[in-house]
C-alpha positions in Angstrom: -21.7 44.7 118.5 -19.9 47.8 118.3 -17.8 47.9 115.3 -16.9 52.0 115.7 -13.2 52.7 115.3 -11.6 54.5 117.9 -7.6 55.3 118.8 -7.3 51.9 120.9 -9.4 49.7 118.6 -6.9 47.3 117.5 -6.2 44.6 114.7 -4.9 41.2 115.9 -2.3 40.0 113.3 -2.6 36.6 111.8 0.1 33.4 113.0 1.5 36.1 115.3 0.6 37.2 118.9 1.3 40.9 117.9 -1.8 43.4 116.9 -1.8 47.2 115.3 -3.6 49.7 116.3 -6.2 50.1 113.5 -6.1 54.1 113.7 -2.5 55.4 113.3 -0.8 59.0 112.9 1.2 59.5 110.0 3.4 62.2 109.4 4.3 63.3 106.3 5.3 66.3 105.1 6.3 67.3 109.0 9.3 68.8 109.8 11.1 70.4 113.0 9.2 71.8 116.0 5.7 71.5 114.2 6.3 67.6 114.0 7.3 67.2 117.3 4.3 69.1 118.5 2.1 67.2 116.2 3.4 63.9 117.5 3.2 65.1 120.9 -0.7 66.1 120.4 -1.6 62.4 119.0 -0.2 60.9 121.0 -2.0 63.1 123.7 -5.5 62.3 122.1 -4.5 58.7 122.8 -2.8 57.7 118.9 -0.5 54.7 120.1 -0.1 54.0 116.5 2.8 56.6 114.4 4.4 56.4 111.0 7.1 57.8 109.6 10.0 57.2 106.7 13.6 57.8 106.3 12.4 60.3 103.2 10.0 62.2 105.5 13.1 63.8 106.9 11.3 63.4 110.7 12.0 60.7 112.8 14.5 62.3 115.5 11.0 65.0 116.2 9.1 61.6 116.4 11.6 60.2 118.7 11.8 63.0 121.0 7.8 63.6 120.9 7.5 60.0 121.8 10.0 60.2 124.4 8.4 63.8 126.1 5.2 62.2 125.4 5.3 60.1 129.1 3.6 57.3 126.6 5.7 53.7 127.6 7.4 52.2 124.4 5.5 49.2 124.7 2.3 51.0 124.3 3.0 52.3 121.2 3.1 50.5 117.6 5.9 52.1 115.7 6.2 51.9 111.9 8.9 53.3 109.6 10.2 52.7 106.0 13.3 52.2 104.6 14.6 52.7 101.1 18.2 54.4 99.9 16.7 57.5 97.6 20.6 57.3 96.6 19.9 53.4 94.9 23.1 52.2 96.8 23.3 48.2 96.3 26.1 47.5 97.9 24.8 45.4 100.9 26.7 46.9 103.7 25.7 50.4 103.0 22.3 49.3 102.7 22.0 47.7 105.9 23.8 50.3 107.1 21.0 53.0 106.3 18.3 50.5 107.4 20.0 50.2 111.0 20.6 54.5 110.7 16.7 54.4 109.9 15.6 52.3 112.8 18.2 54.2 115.5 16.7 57.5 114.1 13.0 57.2 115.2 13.5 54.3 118.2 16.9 55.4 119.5 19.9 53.4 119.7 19.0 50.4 121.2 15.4 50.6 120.2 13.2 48.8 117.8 9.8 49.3 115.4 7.0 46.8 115.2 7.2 47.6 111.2 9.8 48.0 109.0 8.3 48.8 105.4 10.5 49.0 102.0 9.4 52.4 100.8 11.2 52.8 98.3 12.4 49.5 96.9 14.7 50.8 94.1 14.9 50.2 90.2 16.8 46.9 90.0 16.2 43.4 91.1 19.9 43.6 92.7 18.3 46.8 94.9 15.1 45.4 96.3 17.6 42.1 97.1 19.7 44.1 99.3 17.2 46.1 101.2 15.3 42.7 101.7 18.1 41.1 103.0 19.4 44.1 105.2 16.0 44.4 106.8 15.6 40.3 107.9 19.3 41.1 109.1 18.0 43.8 111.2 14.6 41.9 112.1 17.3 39.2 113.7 19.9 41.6 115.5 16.7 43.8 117.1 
């Protein structure tokens, strides 16, 4: 049996019907035109797997590389992380930034397969809200 990893080698998820690609594109410390581009040539080489964050400061270039890339949406396994760098606790804001995160990189009415807490804040009361804010957003999307 083959057990080489290539870009479409995938990773079947447990009590769920959903996989991940097991090779994925990551793109930190990417900004502007040079992400796009970078984006753009993954997902050329055949990546179907890209991660971002709110803190990378990226996610519009990944949008619009995904979007020039010709590569259907429901090819691709999209994964971003959320987490208010400004601490906010007050749920509203909170969910606010975690539906801001989401529209950035997927587009208004889009969606990600994974939605990580990045940075999950100093308090109980912090990590509480961002939990919450992302099952809110896991049932609106």
């Amino acid at each position: 049996m083959d057990t080489a990893l290539t870009a479409t080698s995938r990773l079947s998820l447990q009590n769920s019907t959903s996989s991940i690609p097991c090779i994925g594109f990551g793109s930190y410390k990417i900004r502007g035109q040079t992400c796009a581009a970078a984006v753009l040539a993954a997902l050329s080489a055949g990546y179907r797997h890209v991660d971002s964050a709110a803190l990378y400061r990226n996610e519009v270039r990944v949008r619009e590389a995904i979007e020039q890339s010709g590569v259907a949406r429901q090819d691709l396994f999209l994964t971003t992380k959320v987490g208010s760098p400004r601490r906010k606790t007050e749920r509203t804001e909170v969910y606010e930034d975690v539906i801001e995160t989401v529209e950035r990189i997927a587009g208004k009415d889009g969606c990600v397969d994974l939605l990580l807490m990045h940075v999950p804040g100093p308090s109980r009361e912090h990590r509480q809200s961002l939990w919450e804010a992302m099952e809110k957003v896991k049932r609106e999307k």
